[in-house]
C-alpha positions in Angstrom: 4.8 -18.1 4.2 2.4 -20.3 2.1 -1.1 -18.9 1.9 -4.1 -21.7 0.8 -7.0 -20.5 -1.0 -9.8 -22.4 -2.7 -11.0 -20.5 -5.5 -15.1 -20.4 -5.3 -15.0 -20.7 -9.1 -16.8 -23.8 -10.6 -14.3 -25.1 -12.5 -10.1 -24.7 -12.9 -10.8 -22.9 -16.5 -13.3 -19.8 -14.8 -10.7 -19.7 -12.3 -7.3 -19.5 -14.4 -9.4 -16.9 -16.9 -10.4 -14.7 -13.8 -6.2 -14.9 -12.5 -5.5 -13.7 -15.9 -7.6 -11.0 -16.4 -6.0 -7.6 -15.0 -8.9 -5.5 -14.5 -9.7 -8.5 -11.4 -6.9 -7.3 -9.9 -6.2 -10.9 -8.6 -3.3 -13.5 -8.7 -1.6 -16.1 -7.4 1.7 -18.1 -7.9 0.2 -21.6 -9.1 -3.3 -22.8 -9.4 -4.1 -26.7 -8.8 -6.7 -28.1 -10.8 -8.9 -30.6 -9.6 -7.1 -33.7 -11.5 -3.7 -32.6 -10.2 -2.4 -30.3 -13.2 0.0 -27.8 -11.6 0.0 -24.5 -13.2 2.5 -21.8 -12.3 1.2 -18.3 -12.7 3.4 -15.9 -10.9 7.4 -16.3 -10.1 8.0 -17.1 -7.0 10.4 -14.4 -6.3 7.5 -11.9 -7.0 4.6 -10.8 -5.4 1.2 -12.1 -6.2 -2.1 -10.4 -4.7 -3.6 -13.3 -3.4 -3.9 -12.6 0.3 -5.7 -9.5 0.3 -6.1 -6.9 3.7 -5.0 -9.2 6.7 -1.6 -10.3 8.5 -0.2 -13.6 10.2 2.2 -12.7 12.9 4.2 -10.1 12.5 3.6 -10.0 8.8 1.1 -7.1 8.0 1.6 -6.7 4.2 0.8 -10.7 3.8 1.2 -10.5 -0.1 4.8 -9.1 -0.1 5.5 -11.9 2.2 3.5 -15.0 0.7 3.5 -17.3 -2.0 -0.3 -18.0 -2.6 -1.9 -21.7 -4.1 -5.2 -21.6 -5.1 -7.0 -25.2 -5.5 -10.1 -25.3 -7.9 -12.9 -25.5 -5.9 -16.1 -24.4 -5.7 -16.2 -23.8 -1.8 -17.3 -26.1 0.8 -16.8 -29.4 -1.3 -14.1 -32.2 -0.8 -10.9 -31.8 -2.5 -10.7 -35.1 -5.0 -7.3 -37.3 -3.7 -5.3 -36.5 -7.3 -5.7 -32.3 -6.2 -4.2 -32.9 -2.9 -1.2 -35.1 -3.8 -0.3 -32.5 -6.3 -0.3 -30.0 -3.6 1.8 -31.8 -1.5 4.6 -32.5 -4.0 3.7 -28.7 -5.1 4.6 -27.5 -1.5 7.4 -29.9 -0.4 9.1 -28.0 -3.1 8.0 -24.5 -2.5 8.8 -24.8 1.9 12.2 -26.7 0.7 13.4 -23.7 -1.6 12.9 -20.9 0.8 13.4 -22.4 4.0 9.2 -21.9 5.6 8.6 -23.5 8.4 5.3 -25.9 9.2 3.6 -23.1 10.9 3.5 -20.6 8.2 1.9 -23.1 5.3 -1.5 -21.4 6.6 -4.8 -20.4 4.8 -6.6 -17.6 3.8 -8.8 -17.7 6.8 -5.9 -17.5 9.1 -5.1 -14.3 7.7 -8.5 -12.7 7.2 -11.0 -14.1 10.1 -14.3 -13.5 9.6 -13.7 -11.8 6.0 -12.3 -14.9 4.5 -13.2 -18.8 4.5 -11.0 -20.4 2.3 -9.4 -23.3 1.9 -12.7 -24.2 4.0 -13.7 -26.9 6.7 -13.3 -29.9 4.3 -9.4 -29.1 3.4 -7.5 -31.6 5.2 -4.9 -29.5 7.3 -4.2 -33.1 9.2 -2.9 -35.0 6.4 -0.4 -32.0 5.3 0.8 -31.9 8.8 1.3 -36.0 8.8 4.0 -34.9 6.1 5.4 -32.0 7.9 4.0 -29.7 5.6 1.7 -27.6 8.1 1.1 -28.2 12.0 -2.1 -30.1 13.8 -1.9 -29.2 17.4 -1.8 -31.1 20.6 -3.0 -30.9 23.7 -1.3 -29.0 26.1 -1.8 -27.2 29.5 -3.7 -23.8 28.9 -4.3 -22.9 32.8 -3.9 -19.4 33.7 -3.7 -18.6 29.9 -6.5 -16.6 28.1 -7.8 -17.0 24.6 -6.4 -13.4 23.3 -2.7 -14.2 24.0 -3.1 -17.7 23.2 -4.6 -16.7 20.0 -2.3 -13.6 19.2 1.6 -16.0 20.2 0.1 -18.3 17.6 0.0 -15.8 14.6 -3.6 -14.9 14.7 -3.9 -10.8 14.5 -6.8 -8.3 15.1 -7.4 -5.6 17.4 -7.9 -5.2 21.1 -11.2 -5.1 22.7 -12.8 -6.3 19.1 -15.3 -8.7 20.8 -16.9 -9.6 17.1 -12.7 -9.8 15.7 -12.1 -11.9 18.7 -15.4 -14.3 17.3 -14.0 -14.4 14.1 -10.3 -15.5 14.9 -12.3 -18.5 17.2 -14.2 -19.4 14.3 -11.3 -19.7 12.2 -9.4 -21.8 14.3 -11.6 -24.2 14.6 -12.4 -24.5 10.8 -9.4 -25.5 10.6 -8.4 -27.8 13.2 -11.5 -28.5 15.4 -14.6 -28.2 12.3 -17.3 -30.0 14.1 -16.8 -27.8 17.5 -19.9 -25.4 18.0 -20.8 -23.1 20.9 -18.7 -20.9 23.4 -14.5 -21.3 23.7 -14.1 -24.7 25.0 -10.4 -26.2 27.2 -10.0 -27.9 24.1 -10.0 -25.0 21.9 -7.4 -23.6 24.8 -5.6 -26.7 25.1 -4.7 -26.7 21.2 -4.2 -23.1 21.0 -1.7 -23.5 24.4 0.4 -26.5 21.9 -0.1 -24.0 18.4 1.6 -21.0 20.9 3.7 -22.9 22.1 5.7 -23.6 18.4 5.0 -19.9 17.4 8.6 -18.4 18.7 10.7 -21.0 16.5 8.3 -19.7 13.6 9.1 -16.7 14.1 13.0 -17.5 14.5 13.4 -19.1 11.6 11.2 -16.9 9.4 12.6 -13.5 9.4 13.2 -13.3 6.2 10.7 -13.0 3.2 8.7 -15.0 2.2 
């Protein structure tokens, strides 16, 4: 998998200093500054802890099984158009050398609803997808289906009965692919979840393997 992250630090240098420091106890593979500058951190091959408590899928230890990008960003702002080309020539690389599918280029909100936020409601998830480096989801037929198995078949992970987990995971979703939605679940929040589902077993197929 590929794990997202914006780093809530207010510039690339506080954030590169706080990656380096080991008494943070943080890390991540590559860092991409806000005028494109690429810098690689951590071998691929090892693990990074970037991901934090969480799981995607059937992935529980999501740091063992993730390469992690952070993008210099303070939180909730736009990411300028010379940070987001980097990342996509950055990730066309990384999905090409180890074989990850669309579906697992995810953020750190996928994998910690409700704890974390990041990459945030003004990443553009749609333009990666355009390139085949994530998913945007369809519509598709969600009749008979419920929001919890939905949900769960398209990686999201938390436990039974949780009603405020449950919240959380919706909230998360639609950060990322519906951001203006508000109130209770909605047939579009179903019918895209239904089309996300739908793609999750040929995820799982093809990415058995770490990361």
């Amino acid at each position: 998998m590929v794990v997202l992250h914006y780093t809530a630090m207010p510039s690339t240098g506080a954030a590169l200093a706080r990656l380096c420091d080991p008494a943070t106890e943080v890390s991540c593979h590559y860092l991409v500054s806000e005028s494109g500058t690429v810098l690689h951190l951590v071998a691929e091959e090892d693990r990074a802890w970037h991901a934090g408590a969480g799981a995607w899928g059937e992935v529980s230890d999501v740091n063992s099984r993730s390469i992690g990008i952070e993008l210099a960003n303070p939180g909730g702002a736009p990411f300028p158009a010379p940070q987001m080309t980097a990342l996509e020539a950055l990730l066309a690389g990384v999905v090409a050398r180890w074989g990850i599918v669309p579906e697992r280029v995810i953020g750190h909100s996928d994998v910690a609803p409700g704890r974390k936020s990041d990459p945030g409601p003004k990443f553009d998830w749609r333009r990666l997808a355009c390139q085949g480096l994530s998913v945007w989801p369809g519509a598709r037929d969600a009749a008979g289906a419920s929001f919890a198995a939905l949900a769960r078949r398209a990686g999201y992970v938390w436990t039974a009965g949780d009603v405020t987990a449950e919240a959380a995971v919706l909230a998360a979703f639609r950060q990322r692919f519906r951001p203006a939605a508000r109130g209770p679940l909605a047939i579009e929040d179903m019918e895209r979840l239904a089309d996300l589902a739908a793609r999750w077993p040929v995820a799982l197929d093809r990415n058995s393997a770490s990361p």
